[in-house]
C-alpha positions in Angstrom: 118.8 -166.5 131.9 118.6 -163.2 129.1 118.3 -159.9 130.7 117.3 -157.3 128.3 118.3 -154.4 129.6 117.0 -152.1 127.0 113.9 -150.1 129.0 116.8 -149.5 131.4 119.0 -148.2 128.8 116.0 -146.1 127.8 115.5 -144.6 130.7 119.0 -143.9 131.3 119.1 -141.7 127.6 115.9 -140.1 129.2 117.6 -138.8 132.0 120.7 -137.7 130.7 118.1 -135.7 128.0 116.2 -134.2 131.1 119.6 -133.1 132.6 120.9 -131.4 129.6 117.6 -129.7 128.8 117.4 -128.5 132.2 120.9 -127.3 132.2 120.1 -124.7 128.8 116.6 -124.1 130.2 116.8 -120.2 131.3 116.8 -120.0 135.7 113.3 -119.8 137.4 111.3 -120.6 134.0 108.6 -122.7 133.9 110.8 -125.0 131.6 113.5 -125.6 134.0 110.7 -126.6 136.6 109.7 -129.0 133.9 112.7 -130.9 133.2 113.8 -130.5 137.1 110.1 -132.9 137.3 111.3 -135.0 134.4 114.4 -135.3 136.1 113.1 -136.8 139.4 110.8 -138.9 138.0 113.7 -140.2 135.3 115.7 -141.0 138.6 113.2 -142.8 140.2 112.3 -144.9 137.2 116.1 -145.6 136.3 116.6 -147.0 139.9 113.7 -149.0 139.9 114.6 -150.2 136.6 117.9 -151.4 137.9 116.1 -153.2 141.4 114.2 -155.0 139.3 117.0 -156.4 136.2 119.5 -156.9 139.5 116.8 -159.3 141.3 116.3 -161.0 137.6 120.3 -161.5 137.5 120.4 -162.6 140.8 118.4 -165.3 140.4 120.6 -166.5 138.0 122.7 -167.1 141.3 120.6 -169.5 143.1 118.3 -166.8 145.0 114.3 -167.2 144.8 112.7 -164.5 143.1 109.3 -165.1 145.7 112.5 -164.6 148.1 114.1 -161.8 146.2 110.5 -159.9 146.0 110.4 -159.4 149.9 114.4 -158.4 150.1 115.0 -154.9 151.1 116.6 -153.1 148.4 119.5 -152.3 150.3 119.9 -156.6 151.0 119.4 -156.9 147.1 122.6 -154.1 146.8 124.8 -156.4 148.9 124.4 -159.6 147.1 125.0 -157.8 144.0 128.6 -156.9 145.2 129.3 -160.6 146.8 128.3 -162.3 143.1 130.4 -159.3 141.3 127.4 -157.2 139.5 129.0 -154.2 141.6 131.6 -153.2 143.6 131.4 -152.5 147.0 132.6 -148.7 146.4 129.3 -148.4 143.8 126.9 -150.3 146.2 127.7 -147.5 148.9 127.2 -145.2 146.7 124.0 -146.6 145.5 122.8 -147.0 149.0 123.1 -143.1 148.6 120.9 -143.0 145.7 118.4 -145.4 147.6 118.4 -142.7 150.6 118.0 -139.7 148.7 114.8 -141.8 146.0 113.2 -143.0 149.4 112.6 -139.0 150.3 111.4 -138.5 147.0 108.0 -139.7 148.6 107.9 -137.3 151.5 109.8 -134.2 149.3 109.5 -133.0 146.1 110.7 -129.3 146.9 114.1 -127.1 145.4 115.9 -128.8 148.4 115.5 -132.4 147.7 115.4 -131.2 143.8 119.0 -129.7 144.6 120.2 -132.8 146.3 119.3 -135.2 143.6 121.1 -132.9 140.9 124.3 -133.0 142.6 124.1 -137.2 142.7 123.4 -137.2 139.0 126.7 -137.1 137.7 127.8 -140.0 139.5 124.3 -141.9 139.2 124.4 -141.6 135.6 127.9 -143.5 135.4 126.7 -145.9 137.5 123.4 -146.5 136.7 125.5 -146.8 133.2 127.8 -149.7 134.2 124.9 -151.6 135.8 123.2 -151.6 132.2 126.7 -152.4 130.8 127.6 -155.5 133.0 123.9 -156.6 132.8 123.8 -156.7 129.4 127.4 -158.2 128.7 126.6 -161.5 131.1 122.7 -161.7 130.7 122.2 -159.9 127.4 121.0 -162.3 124.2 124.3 -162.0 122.8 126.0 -163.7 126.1 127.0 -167.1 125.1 126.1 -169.2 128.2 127.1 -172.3 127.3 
């Protein structure tokens, strides 16, 4: 099976973009509160971008996709490390990521805004090697013969 992974590479160059331009935008402007917006949405979007290319590969691996569509996230995280798309140091940590998105529906406030700009650094790296390992054994170029 191809995987193109290039709407998650996208998004992934979208959010780094936000980050930087909320970094130089001057404190308490309008602009800031902008990008912060951007920001949270980019991380939403690059996670769910990932869920969804990670239940493609998986499939790949013998699993259902009607099966894979009613498999907690979480679930979908675990077999990812047991057929080597992650490891199990990055799926912890992307259990974090799924924590923190999940109370992006009940918060959108400077608190949760805060939280999610501290797990940036480290979701952007991973968020990078899933796109990476993705594309090198499900991209076009993969020779799967």
């Amino acid at each position: 099976m191809t995987i193109d992974t290039d709407h998650l590479d996208r998004c992934i160059r979208t959010l780094g973009s936000s980050l930087d331009f909320y970094r130089q935008a001057q404190p308490d402007s309008i602009d800031r509160e902008v990008f912060r917006n951007a920001i949270i949405k980019g991380y939403e979007l690059a996670q769910e971008t990932g869920f969804k290319l990670l239940k493609r590969a998986l499939q790949d691996f013998g699993h259902g996709s009607g099966k894979l569509d009613t498999t907690p996230v979480k679930e979908i995280l675990r077999l990812s490390a047991l057929h080597g798309l992650m490891t199990l140091e990055e799926v912890e940590r992307w259990f974090a990521y799924r924590d923190n998105r999940n109370d992006t529906a009940h918060d959108y406030g400077e608190g949760f805004a805060n939280e999610t700009l501290k797990l940036l650094p480290a979701f952007l790296v991973d968020v990078r090697t899933l796109e990476a390992i993705l594309r090198a054994r499900f991209g076009e170029d993969f020779d799967h013969a």
